[in-house]
C-alpha positions as CSV (number, residue, x, y, z in Angstrom):
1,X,-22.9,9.7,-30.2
2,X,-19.7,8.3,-28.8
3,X,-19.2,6.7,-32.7
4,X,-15.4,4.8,-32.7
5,X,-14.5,6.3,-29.6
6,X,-13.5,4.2,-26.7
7,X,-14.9,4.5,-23.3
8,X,-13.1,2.8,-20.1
9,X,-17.1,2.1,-19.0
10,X,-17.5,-0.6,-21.6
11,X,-13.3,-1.7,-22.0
12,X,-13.0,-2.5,-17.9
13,X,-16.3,-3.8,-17.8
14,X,-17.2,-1.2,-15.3
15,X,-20.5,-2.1,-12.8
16,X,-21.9,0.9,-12.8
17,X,-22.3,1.4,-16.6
18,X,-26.0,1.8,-16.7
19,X,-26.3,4.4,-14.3
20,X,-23.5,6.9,-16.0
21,X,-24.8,6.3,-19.7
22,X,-28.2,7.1,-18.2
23,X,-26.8,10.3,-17.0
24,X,-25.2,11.2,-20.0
25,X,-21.5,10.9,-18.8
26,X,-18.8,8.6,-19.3
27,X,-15.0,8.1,-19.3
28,X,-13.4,8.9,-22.3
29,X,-10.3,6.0,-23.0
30,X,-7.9,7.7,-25.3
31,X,-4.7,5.9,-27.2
32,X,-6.7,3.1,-28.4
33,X,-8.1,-0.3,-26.5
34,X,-4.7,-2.2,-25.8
35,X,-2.6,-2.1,-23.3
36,X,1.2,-2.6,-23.4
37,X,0.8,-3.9,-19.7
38,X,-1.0,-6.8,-18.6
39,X,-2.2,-6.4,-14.9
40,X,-4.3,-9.1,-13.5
41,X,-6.8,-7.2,-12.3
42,X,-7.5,-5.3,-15.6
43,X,-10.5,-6.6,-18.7
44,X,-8.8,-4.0,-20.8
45,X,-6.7,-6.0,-23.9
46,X,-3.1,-6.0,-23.4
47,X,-0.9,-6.6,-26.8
48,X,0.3,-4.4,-29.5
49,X,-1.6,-0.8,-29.7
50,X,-2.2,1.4,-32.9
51,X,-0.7,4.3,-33.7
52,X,-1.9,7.4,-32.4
53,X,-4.9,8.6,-33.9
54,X,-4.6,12.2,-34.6
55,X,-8.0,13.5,-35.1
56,X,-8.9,11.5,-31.9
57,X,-8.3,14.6,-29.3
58,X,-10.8,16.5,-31.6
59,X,-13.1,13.7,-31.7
60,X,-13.2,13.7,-28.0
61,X,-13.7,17.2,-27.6
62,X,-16.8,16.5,-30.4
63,X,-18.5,14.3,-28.0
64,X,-18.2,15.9,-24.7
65,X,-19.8,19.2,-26.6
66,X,-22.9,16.9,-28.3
67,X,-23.3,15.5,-25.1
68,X,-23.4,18.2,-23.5
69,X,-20.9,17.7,-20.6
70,X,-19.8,20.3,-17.6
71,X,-17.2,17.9,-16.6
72,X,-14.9,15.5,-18.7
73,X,-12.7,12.3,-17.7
74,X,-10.3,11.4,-20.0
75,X,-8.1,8.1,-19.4
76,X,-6.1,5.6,-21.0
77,X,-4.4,2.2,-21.7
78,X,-0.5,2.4,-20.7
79,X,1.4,3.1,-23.6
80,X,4.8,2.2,-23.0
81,X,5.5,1.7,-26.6
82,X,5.3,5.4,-27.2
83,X,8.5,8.0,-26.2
84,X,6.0,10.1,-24.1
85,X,4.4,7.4,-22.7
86,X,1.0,8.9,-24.5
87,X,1.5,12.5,-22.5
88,X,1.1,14.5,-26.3
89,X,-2.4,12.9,-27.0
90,X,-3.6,13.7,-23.2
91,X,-2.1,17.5,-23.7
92,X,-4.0,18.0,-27.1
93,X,-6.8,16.0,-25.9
94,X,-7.5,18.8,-23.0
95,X,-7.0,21.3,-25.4
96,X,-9.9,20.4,-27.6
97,X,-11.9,20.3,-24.7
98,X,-11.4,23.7,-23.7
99,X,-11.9,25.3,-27.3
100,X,-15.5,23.5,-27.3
101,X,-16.2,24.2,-24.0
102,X,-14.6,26.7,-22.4
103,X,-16.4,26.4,-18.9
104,X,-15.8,22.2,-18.8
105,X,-13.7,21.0,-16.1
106,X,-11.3,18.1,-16.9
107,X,-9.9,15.3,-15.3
108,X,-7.6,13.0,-16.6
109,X,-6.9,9.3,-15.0
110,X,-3.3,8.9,-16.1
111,X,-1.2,6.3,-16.5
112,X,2.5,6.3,-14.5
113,X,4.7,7.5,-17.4
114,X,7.3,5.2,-16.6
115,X,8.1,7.3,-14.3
116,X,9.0,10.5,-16.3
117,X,8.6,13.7,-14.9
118,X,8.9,15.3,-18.4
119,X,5.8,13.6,-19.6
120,X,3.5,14.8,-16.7
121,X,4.8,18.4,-17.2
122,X,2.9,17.5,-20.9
123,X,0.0,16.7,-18.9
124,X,-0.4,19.3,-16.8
125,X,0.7,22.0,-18.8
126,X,-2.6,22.4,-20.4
127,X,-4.1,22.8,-17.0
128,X,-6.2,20.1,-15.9
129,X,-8.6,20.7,-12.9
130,X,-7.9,17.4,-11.8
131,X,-5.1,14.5,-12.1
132,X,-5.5,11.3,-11.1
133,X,-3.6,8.5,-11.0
134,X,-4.2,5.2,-9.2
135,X,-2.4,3.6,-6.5
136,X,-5.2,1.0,-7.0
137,X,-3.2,-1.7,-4.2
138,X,-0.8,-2.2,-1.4
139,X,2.6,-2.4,-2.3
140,X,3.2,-6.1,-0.7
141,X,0.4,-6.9,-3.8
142,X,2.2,-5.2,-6.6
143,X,4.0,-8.0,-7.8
144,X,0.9,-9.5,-8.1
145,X,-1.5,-7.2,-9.0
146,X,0.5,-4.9,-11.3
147,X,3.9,-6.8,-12.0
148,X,5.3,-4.4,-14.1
149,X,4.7,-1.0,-12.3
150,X,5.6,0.0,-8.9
151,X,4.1,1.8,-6.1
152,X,6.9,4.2,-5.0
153,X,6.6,5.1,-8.8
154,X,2.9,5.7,-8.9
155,X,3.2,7.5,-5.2
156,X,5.8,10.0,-6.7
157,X,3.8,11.0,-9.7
158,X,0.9,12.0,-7.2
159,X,3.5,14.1,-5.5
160,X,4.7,15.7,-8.2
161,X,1.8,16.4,-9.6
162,X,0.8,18.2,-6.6
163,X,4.3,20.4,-6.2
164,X,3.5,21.1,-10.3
165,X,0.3,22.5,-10.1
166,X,-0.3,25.8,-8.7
167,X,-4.3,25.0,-8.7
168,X,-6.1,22.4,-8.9
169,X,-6.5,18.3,-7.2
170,X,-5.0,15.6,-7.2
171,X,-6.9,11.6,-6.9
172,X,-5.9,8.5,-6.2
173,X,-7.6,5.4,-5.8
174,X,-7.5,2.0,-4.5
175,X,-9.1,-1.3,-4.7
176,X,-10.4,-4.0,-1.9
177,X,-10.9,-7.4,-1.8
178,X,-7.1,-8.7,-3.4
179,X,-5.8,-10.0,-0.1
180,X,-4.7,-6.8,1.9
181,X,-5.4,-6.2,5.5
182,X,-6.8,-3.0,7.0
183,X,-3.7,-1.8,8.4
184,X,-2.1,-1.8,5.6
185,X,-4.7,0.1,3.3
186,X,-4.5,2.9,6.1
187,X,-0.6,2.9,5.6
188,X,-1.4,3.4,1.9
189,X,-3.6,5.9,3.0
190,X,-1.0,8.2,4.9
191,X,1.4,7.8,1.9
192,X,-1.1,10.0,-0.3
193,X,-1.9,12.5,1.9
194,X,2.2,12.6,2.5
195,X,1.7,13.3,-1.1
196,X,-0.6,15.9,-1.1
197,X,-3.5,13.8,-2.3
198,X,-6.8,15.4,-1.9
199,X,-9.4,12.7,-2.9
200,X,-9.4,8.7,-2.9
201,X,-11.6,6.8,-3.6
202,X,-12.0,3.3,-2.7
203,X,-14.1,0.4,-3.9
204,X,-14.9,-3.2,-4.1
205,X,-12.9,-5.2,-6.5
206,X,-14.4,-7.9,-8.9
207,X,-12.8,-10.0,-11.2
208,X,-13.9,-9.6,-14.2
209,X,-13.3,-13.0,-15.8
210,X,-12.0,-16.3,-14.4
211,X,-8.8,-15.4,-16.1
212,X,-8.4,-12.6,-13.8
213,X,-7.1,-12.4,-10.0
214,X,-10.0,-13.9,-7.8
215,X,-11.6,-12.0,-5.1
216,X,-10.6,-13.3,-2.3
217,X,-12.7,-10.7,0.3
218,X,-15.8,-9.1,-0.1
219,X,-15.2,-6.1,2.2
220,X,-18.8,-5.3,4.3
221,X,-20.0,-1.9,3.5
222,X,-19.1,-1.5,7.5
223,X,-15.4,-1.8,6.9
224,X,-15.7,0.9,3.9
225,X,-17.3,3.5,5.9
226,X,-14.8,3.3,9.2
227,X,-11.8,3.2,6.0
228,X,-14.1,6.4,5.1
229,X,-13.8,7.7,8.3
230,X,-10.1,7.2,8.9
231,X,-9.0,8.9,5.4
232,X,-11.2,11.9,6.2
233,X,-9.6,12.4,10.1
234,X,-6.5,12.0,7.6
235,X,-6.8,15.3,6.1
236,X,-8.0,14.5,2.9
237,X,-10.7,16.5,0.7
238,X,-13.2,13.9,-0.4
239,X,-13.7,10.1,0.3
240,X,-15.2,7.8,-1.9
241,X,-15.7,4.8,-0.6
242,X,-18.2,1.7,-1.3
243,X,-18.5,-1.8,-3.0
244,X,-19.4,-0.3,-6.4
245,X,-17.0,2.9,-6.2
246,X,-14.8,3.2,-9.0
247,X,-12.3,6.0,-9.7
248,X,-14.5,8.1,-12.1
249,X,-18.1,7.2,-10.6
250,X,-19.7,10.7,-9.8
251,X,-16.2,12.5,-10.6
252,X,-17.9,15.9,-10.9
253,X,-19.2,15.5,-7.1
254,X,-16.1,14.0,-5.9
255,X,-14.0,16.8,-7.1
256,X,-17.0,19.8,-6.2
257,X,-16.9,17.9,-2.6
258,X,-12.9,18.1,-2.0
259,X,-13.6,21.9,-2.5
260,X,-10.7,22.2,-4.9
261,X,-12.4,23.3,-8.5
């Protein structure tokens, strides 16, 4: 059903797999299956990406209607070979989706643009219900974790996001396990609501080869609910937060939860 289209489920090697293709839902990966960047926390393929395809936004919008989906994620690899950073295919891409189904919701899982405000305006010009963007560490681990972006980047396309949309939510999420300590997770924390953030989500992270960082903390499920508990006396929506939470994992309830669509 799904045919040449690429799903983040099966490119990042995502745990919880089997349960959404039960259900019928996944996360659809737009802009091909390689990355320009090479994070070392990330299964996705990093090298040189494909053009565009231009029937792809259609061919999304195809699948969400045969499957017969009330909510839609649509993601990507970062595309810093492109001028927009991608932002066209993500514009057109929610635009098929709402000629095949008008009553859908959409959220899209963006990457940070490089930073260019002109590119999210793309993105949210179509009017997505939700944007998300992840955070997805502290900022003492970026040069580690994500070498070639940067957090007070990442943080300030949350915020503008937020300023730029007149309705709708914006999501963030983070990872656990690379080395940070609680306090500084709950700094993180207060930066997105700062931003306006309304959900987070926060989960377990697991290498996903031995090329890849190492876990160096499995975080008890104790630690995720008082995290839980501290981001909701923060202000925020909707907390996701367990060892096998990953941004998109029950998206539709997340979003429904925070109240904001």
């Amino acid at each position: 059903m799904l045919g040449s289209l690429n799903t983040v489920c099966q490119s990042a090697r995502c745990p919880n797999i089997g349960e959404c293709f039960e259900r019928g839902t996944a996360t659809f990966m737009i802009l091909g299956n390689r990355c320009t960047r090479n994070c070392n926390f990330c299964a996705v393929p990093s090298g040189s990406p494909l053009l565009p395809d231009e029937g792809e936004p259609e061919q999304v919008a195809k699948a969400a209607e045969s499957l017969g989906l009330s909510y839609v994620v649509v993601t990507s690899v970062t595309r810093d070979d492109l001028p927009d950073g991608g932002a066209g295919q993500f514009a057109e891409t929610i635009r098929a989706i709402r000629r095949r189904l008008p009553s859908a919701r959409v959220e899209v899982l963006v990457p940070d643009f490089a930073g260019s405000e002109k590119a999210l305006t793309t993105v949210l010009e179509p009017g997505p219900d939700v944007l998300n963007h992840n955070l997805e560490t502290i900022p003492r681990l970026y040069p580690e974790v994500r070498p070639r972006a940067d957090y007070g980047r990442s943080l300030g396309l949350l915020r503008r996001a937020k300023e730029m949309m007149a309705e709708g939510t914006t999501k963030s999420g983070l990872m656990l396990g690379l080395g940070e300590r609680k306090e500084e997770v709950i700094r993180v924390l207060e930066d997105l609501r700062g931003a306006g953030c309304d959900i987070v989500t926060l989960g377990q992270y697991l290498s996903p080869s031995p090329g890849h960082l190492p876990v160096r903390r499995y975080v008890a499920p104790e630690e995720f609910d008082e995290l839980r508990e501290e981001a909701m006396r923060l202000g925020f929506g909707h907390v996701e937060a367990g060892p096998l939470v990953r941004s998109s994992y029950h998206a539709e309830a997340q979003a429904a939860k925070a109240g904001g669509i």
